[in-house]
C-alpha positions as CSV (number, residue, x, y, z in Angstrom):
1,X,72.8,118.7,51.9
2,X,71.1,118.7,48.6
3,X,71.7,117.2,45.7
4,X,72.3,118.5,42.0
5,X,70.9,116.9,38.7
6,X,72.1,116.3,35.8
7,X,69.5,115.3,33.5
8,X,70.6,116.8,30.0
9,X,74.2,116.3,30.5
10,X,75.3,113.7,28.0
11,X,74.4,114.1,24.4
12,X,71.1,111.8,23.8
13,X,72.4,108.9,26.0
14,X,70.9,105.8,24.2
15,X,69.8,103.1,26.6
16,X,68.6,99.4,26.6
17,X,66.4,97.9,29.1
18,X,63.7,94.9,29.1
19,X,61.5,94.3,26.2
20,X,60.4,90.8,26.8
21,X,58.2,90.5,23.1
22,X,60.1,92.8,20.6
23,X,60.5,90.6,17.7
24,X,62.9,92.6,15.4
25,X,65.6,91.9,17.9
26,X,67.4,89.4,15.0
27,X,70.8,90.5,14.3
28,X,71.8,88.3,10.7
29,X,74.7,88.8,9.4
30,X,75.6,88.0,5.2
31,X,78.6,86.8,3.2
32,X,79.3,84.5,0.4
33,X,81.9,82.9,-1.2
34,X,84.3,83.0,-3.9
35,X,84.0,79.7,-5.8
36,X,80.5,78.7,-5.2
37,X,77.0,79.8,-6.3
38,X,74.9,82.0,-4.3
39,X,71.5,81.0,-2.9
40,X,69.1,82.1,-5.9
41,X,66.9,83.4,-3.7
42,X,69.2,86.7,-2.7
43,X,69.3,89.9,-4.0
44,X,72.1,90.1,-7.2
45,X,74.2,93.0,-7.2
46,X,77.2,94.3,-8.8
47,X,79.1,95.2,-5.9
48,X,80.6,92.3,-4.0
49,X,81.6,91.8,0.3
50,X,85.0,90.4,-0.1
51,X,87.7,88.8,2.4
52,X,89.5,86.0,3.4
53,X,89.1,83.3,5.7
54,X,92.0,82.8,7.9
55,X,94.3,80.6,10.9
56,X,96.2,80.6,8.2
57,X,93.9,81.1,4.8
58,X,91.5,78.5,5.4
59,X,90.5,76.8,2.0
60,X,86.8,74.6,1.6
61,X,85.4,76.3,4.1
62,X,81.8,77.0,4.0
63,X,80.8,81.4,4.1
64,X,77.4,82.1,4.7
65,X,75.0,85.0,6.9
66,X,74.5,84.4,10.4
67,X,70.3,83.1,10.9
68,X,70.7,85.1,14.3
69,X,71.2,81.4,16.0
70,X,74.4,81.1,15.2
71,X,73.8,79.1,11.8
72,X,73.6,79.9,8.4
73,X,70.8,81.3,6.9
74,X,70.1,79.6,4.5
75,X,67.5,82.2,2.4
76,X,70.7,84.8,1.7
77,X,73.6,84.0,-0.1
78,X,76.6,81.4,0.7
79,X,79.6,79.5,-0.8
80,X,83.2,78.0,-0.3
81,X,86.3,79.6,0.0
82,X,88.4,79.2,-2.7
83,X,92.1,77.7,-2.9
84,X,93.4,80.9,-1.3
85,X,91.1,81.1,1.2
86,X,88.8,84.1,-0.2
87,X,85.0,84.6,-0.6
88,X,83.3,86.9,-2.5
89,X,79.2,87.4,-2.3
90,X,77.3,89.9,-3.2
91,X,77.3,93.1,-1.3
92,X,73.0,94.0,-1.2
93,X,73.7,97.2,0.6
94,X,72.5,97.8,4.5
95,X,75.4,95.3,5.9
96,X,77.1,96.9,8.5
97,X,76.6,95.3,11.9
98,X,75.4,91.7,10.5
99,X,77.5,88.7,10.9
100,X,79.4,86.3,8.9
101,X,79.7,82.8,9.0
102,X,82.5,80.6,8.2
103,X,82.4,76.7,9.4
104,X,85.7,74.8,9.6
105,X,85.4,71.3,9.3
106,X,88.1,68.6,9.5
107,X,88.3,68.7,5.5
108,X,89.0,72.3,5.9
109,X,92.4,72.9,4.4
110,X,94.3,75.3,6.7
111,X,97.5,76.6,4.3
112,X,100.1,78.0,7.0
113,X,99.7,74.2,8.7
114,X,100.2,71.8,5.7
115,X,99.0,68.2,6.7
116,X,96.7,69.5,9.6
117,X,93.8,68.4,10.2
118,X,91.0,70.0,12.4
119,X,90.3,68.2,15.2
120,X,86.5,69.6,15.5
121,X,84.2,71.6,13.4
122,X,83.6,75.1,15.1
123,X,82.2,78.4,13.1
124,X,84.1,81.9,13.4
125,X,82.6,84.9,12.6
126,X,82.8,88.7,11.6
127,X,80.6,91.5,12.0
128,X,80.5,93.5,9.0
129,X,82.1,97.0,9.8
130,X,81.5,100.0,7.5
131,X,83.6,99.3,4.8
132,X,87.1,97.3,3.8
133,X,87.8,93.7,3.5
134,X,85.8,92.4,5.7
135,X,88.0,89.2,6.8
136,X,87.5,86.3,9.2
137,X,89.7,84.6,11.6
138,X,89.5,83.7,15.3
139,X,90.6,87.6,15.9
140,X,87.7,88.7,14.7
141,X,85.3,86.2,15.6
142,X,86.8,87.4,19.3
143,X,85.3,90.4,18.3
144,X,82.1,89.7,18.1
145,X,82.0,87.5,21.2
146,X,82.9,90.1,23.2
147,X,80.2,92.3,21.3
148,X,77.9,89.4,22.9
149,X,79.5,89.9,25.9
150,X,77.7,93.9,25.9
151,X,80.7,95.9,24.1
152,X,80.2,98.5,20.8
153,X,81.9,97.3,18.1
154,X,84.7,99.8,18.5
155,X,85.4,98.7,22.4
156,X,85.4,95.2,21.0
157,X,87.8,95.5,18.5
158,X,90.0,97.8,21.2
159,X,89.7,94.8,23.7
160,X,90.8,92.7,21.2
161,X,93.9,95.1,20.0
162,X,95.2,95.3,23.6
163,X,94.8,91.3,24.0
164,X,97.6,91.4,20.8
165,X,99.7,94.3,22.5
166,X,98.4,97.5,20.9
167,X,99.3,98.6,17.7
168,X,97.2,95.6,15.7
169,X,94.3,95.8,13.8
170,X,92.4,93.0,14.8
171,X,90.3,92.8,11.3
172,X,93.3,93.2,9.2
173,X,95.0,90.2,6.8
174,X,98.0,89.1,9.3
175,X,99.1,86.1,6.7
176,X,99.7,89.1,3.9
177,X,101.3,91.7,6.2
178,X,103.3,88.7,7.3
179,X,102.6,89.5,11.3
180,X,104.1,85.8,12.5
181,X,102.9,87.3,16.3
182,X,99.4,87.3,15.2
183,X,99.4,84.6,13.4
184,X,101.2,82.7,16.0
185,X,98.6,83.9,18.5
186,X,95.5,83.5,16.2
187,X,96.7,79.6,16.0
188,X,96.6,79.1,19.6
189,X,93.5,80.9,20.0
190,X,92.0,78.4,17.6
191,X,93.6,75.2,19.3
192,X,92.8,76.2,22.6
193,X,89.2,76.7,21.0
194,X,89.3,72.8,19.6
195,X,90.8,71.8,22.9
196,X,87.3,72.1,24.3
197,X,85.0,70.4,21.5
198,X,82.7,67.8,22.4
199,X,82.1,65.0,19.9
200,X,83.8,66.6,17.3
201,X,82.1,69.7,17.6
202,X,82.5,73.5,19.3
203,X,79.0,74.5,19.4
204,X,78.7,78.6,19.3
205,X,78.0,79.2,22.7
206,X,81.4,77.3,23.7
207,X,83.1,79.5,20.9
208,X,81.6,82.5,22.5
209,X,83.0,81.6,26.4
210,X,86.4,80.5,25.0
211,X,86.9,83.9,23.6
212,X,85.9,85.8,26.3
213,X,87.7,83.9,29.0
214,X,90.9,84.5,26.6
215,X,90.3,88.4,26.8
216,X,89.3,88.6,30.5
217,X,92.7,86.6,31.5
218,X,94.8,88.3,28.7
219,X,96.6,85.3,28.0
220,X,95.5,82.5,25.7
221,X,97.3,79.0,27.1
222,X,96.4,79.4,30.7
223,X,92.4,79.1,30.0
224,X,90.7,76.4,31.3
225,X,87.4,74.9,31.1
226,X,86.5,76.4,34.8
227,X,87.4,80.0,32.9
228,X,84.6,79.0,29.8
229,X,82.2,77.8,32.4
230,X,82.5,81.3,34.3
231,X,81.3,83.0,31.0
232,X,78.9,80.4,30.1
233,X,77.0,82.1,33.2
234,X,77.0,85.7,31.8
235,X,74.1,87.4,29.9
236,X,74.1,87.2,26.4
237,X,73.9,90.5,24.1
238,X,72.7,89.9,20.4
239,X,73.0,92.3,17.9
240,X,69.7,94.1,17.2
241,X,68.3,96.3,14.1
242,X,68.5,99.9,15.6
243,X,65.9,101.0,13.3
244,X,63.6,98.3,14.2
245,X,63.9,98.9,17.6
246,X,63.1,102.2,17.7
247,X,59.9,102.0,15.0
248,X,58.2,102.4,18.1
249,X,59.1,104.2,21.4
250,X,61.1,102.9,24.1
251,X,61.3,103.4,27.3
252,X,64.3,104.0,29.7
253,X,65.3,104.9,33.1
254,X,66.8,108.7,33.7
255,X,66.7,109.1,36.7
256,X,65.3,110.2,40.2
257,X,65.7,114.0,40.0
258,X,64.7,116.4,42.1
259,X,63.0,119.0,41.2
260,X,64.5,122.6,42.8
261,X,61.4,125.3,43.1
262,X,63.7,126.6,45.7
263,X,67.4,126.0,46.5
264,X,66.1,126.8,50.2
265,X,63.5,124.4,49.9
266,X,63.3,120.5,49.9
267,X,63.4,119.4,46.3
268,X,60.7,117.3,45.0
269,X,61.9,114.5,43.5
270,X,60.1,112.3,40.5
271,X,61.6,109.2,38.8
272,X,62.2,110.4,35.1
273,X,62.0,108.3,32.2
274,X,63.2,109.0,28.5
275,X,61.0,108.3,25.2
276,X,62.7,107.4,22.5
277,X,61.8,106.8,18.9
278,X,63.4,106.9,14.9
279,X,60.7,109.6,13.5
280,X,62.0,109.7,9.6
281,X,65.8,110.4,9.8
282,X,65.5,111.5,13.0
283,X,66.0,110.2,16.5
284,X,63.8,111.7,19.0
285,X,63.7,111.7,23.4
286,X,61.0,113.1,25.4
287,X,61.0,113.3,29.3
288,X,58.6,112.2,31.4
289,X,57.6,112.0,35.1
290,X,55.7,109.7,37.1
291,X,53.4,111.4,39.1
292,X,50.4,109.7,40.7
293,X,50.9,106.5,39.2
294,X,50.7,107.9,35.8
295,X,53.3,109.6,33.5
296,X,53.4,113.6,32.4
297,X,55.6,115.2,30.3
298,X,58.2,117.0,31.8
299,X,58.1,120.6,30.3
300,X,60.7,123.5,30.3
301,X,63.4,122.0,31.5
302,X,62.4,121.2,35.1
303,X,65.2,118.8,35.6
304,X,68.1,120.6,34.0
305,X,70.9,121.7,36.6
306,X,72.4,123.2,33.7
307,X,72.5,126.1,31.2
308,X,74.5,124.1,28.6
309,X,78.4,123.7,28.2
310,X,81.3,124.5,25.8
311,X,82.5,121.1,23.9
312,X,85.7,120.6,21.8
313,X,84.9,120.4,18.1
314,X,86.4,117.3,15.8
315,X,89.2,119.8,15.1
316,X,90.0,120.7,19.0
317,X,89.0,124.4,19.2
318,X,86.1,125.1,21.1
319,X,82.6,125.2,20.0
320,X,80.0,128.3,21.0
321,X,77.7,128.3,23.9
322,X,75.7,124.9,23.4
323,X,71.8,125.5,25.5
324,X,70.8,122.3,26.9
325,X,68.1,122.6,25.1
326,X,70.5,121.2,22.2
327,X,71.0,118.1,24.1
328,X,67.5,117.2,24.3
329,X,67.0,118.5,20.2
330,X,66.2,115.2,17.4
331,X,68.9,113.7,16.8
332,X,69.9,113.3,12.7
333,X,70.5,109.7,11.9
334,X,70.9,107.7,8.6
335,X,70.8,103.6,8.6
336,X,73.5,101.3,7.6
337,X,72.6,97.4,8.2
338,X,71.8,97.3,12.1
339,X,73.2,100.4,12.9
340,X,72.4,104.3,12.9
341,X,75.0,106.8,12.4
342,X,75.3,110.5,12.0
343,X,77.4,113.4,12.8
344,X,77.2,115.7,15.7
345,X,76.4,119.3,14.2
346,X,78.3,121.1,16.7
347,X,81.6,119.3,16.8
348,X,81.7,117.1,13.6
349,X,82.1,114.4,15.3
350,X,80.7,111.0,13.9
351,X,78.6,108.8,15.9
352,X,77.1,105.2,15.9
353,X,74.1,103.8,17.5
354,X,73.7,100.0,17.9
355,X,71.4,97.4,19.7
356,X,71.9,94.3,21.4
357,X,69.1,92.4,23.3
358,X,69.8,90.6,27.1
359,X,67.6,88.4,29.1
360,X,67.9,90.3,32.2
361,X,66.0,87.4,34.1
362,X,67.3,86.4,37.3
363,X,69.8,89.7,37.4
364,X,69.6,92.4,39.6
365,X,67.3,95.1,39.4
366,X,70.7,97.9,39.7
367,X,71.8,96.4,36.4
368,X,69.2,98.2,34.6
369,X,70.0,102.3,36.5
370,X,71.8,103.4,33.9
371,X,75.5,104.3,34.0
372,X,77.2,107.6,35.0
373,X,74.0,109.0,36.1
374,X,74.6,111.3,38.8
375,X,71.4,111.3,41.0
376,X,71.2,107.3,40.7
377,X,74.5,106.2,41.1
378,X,73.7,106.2,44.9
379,X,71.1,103.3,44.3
380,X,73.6,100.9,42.5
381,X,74.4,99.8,46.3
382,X,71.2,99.9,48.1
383,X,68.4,97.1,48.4
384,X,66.2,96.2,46.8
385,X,67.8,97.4,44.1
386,X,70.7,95.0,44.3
387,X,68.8,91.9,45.9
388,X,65.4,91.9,44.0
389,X,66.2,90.7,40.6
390,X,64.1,90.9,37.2
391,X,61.3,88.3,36.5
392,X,62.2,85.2,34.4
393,X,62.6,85.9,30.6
394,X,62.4,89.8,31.3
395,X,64.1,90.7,27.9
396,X,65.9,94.5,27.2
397,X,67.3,95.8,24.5
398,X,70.7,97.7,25.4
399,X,71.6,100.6,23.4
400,X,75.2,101.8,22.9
401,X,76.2,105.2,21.7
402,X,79.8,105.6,20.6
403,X,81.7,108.8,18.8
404,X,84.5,108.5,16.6
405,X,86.7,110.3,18.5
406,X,87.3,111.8,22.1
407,X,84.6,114.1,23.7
408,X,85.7,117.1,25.5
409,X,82.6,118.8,27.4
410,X,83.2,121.8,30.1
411,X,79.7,121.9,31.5
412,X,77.6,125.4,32.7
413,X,76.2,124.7,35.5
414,X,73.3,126.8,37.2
415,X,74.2,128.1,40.8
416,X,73.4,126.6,43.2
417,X,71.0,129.2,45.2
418,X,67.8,131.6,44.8
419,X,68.3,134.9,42.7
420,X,72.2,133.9,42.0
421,X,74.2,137.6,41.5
422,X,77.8,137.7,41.1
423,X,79.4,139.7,43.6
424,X,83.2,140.1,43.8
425,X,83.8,137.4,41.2
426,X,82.0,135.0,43.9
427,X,78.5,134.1,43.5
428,X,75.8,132.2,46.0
429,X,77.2,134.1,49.3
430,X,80.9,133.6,47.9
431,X,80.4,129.9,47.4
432,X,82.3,129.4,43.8
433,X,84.1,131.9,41.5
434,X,81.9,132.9,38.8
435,X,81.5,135.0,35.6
436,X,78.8,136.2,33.1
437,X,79.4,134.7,29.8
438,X,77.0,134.2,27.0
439,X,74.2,135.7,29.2
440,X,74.3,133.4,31.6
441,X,76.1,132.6,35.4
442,X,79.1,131.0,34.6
443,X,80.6,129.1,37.3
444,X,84.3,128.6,36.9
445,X,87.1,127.6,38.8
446,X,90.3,129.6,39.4
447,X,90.5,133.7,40.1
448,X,87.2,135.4,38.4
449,X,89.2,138.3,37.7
450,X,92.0,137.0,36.3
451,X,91.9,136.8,32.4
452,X,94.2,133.3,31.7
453,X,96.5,132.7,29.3
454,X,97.9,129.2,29.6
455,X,96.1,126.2,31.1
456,X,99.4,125.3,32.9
457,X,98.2,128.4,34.6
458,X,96.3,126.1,36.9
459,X,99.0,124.0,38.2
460,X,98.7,124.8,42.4
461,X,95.5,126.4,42.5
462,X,92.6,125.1,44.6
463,X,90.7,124.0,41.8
464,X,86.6,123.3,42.9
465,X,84.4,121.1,41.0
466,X,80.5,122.4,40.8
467,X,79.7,124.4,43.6
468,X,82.8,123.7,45.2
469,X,81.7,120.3,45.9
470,X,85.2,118.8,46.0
471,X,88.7,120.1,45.6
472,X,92.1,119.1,44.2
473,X,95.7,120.5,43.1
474,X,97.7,119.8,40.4
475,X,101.4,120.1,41.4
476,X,104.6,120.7,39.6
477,X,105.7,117.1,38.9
478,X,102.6,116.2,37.7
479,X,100.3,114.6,40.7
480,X,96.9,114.9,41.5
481,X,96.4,115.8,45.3
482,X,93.6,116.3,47.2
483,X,92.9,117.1,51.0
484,X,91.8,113.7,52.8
485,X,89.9,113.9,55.9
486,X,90.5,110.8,58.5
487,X,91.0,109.7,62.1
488,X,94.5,111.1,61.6
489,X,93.7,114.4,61.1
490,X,93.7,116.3,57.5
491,X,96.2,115.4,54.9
492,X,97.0,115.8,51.6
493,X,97.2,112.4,49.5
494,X,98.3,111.7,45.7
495,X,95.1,110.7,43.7
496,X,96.6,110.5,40.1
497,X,98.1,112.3,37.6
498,X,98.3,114.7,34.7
499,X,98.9,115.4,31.4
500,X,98.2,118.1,28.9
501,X,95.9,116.5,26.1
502,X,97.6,115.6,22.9
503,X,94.7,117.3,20.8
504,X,94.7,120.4,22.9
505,X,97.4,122.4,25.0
506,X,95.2,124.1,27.1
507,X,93.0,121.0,28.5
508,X,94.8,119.1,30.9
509,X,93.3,115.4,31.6
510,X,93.5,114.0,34.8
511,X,93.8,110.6,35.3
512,X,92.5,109.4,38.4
513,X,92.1,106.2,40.3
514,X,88.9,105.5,40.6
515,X,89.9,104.0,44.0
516,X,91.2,107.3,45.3
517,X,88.0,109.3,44.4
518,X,87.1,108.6,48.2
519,X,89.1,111.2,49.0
520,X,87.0,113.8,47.0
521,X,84.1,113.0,48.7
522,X,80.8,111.7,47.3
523,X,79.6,114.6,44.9
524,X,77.7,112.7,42.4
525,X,79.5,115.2,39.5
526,X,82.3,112.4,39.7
527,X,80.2,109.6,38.6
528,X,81.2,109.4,35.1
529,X,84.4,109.1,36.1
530,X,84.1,105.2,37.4
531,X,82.2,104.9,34.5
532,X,85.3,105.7,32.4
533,X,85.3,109.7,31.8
534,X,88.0,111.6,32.7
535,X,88.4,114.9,34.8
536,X,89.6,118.0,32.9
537,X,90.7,121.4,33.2
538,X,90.2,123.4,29.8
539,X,91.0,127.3,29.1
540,X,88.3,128.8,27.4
541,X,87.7,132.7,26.8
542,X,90.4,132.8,29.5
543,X,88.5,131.1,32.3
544,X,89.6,127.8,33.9
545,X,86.3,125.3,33.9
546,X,86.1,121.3,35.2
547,X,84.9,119.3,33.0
548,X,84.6,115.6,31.5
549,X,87.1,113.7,28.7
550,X,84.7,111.0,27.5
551,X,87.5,108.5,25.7
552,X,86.5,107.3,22.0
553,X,86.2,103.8,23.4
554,X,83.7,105.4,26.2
555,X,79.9,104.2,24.8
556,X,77.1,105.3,26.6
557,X,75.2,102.4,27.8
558,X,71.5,102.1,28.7
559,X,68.4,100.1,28.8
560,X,65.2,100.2,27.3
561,X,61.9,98.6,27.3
562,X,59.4,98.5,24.4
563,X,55.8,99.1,25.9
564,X,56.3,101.0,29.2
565,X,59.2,101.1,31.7
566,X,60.0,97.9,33.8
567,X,56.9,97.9,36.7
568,X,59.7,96.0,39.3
569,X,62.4,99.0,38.3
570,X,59.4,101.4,39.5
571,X,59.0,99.7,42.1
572,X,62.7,99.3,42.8
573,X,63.3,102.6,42.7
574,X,60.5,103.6,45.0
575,X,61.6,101.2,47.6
576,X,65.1,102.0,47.3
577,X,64.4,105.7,48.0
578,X,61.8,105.9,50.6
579,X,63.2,107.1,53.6
């Protein structure tokens, strides 16, 4: 059976991979204080960064930018916090995504905890967001620990939230909003940090592990030192300059696609890389395939498996027929601090772009084949993919893509066979209902010749994913079912659920356990969804189409290397897909 690509699909998926020598991987971070003079060497300006330092406000404390190490640097500005815990330092524009420092000592005066001392010194930290008060406590220094740990700033701060129960802004001033939970929490976080200092001291790395042990058990008092020593042993992200990186190309991973002169023939398949560089304000990503030991460019479209798709806009109605040429267009970016942001032209929907760096020495080659992607999910199980593992000190850079809110996408797909016609509302020999929509095939699911007028209009139909590769039902009461195939003969099992979607009455969002996909079968069109998308149904133009929720915690991860692609990941590949 052949397999289907999906090159274009996802809207310039940034990636991060190995760059063992890129030296504008430092991710600094600035702040200042209230009561003390800044370092005369930095930049004055009128406008100021502003915040508090908290457990409780935390007064004497010193504020400073991050040196990248963890320490202060001591060339940008720094000072104390003042008597009710607040810092103020001068704001030189370009912040967002640099850290701030604030060292607690035992002379540090905690205010909610009169007559406490601090057993240890230990430094918490913040990572400058776009705008607001831009405070520090242990909740946000867990933040940025878990942005170490490989998270976007936005999945961090969600992590976080859920750690507190929900509804909580992890950045926010708890002491003033008088939140006793959080503050009660952010206390214990803070002893159960000092609990494991060593001569008087919580180095950075230890601050980093405590925190993330705390979010992966959800629970604060029952972390113990075997739970920090278990991090200790994960790679370590640090924040990168996004517009530094990309000064010059990088190189990632896309996939091995095949190449369709023929449906009736054996595909040729290549391993595919993306280019990627900042070219003014503009983000750019050219495709390339290896060929003969060297690497072409990969002209009109050859590894598309799509004419383009329909995507809901920032104010959930649907957007025009978007070519996937549009997904391989520049894309607009402007720089704030470390990160790179812009808005999508076709939905208004914001996005960010950040960096981290990883030493992917000593891990396995699979960790670098990027996410989601359908023609190389396969390979995340198969040797020597998963037993060979990257050279010592083989450094990436990982990029992460987020968007400010969700992404609805109904993809186009092309049929799957030569000289596709529609005939009877069925096309390729009655394979999959279709239509002719904005002069191209449409494949759909549902009845071609019925014009629909509700999405709930799709409750008990047979409703086919791309080229009626798998099948499922949505029922009555709300289940998912599909038809499972086993040594007991065919049956129909419960998968998941549904719901209509909250910005949209006529997409319904299925939510699937990623457990039960099994019982789909292996179509690699439901890869995203372990990768954290969501099946949908949307009603557009009165057709029923299958398509993708990407949440607006989902970030599109990937990996890129600065002067070529990773020679072992060739190889890796090659290996892994010779027959």
């Amino acid at each position: 059976m052949k397999t289907i690509c999906n090159a274009g699909f996802v809207k310039l998926t940034l990636s991060a991979v190995a760059s063992a020598a890129l030296a504008a991987c430092g991710g600094g971070g600035g702040s200042g204080s209230a009561t003390t003079t800044s370092n005369p060497s930095a930049p004055t300006a009128s406008a100021q960064l502003t915040g508090k330092a908290i457990d409780g406000y935390l007064v004497g404390a010193t504020v400073c930018f991050d040196n990248g190490q963890g320490a202060c640097d001591p060339s940008l500005p720094s000072g104390t916090t003042d008597a009710s815990g607040g810092y103020s330092l001068p704001d030189t524009g370009n912040l967002q995504g640099k850290m701030l420092l604030v060292t607690v000592t035992p002379g540090t005066k905690d205010l909610s905890r009169p007559g406490y001392t601090f057993p240890a010194t230990f430094t918490l930290s913040q990572t400058v967001a776009a705008s607001g008060q831009q405070n520090i406590s242990p909740l946000t220094t867990m933040i940025s620990a878990q942005m170490e740990a490989g998270l976007s700033q936005t999945q961090a701060t969600a992590a976080v939230a859920q750690l507190l129960g929900g509804n909580v802004d992890p950045n926010a001033d708890y002491i003033a909003s008088s939140n006793a939970a959080t503050a009660s929490t952010a206390s214990a976080i803070l002893d159960k940090l000092t609990s494991f200092a060593t001569n008087g001291v919580v180095d950075a790395a230890t601050v980093r592990n405590t925190m993330n042990a705390i979010v992966a058990k959800g629970d604060v008092a029952s972390v113990t030192l075997t739970d920090v020593q278990t991090q200790a042993a994960k790679p370590v992200f640090t924040v990168a300059n996004a517009s530094q990186v990309l000064s010059s190309p990088t190189y990632a991973l896309d996939g091995y696609l095949p190449y369709f002169s023929s449906f009736n023939a054996q595909p040729v398949q290549a391993i595919v890389q993306d280019v990627r560089q900042l070219q003014g304000a503009q983000v750019t990503t050219s495709q390339q395939e290896y060929s003969s030991g060297t690497w072409q460019p990969v002209t009109n479209g050859k590894y598309e498996t799509m004419y383009g798709a329909y995507e809901l806009r920032n104010d959930a109605s649907w957007s025009a027929f978007v070519p996937v040429s549009t997904y391989r267009a520049p894309l607009a970016v402007s720089a704030n601090g470390t990160v790179l942001s812009g808005t999508d032209p076709v939905t208004g929907i914001g996005y960010s772009i950040e960096y981290r760096t990883v030493d992917l020495g000593g891990l396995p080659l699979a960790t670098a084949v990027p996410a989601g992607n359908y023609e190389l999910s396969a390979l995340w199980t198969l040797a020597p993919l998963t037993t060979s593992t990257f050279s010592a000190a083989t450094k990436a850079y990982v990029g992460l893509q987020s968007y400010s809110n969700d992404r609805v996408i109904l993809p186009v797909w092309l049929p799957a066979c030569d000289n596709p016609s529609i005939a009877n509302g069925m096309v390729c020999d009655g394979a999959q209902p279709a239509v002719m929509e904005d002069g191209v095939i449409s494949l759909i699911t549902g009845d071609a010749s019925t014009t629909y007028t509700s999405v709930r209009q799709a409750i008990g139909l047979n409703l086919e994913g791309r080229a009626g590769g798998f099948g499922m039902t949505l029922t009555a009461d709300n289940k998912v079912t599909a038809t499972s195939f086993s040594s007991g003969g065919q049956q129909t099992v419960v998968i998941g659920s549904w719901a209509l979607y909250s910005r949209n009455a006529n997409v319904i969002v299925m939510n699937v356990d990623p457990a039960q996909l099994a019982q789909l079968g292996t179509d690699p069109l439901l890869s995203p969804v372990y990768d954290g998308a969501k099946l949908v149904v949307g009603l557009r133009n009165g057709h029923l189409r299958m398509g993708f929720l990407y949440p607006s915690t989902y970030v599109q991860k990937t990996f890129e290397f600065s002067s070529s692609l990773n020679a072992q990941l060739i190889s890796g590949v090659q290996t892994a897909t010779t027959p």
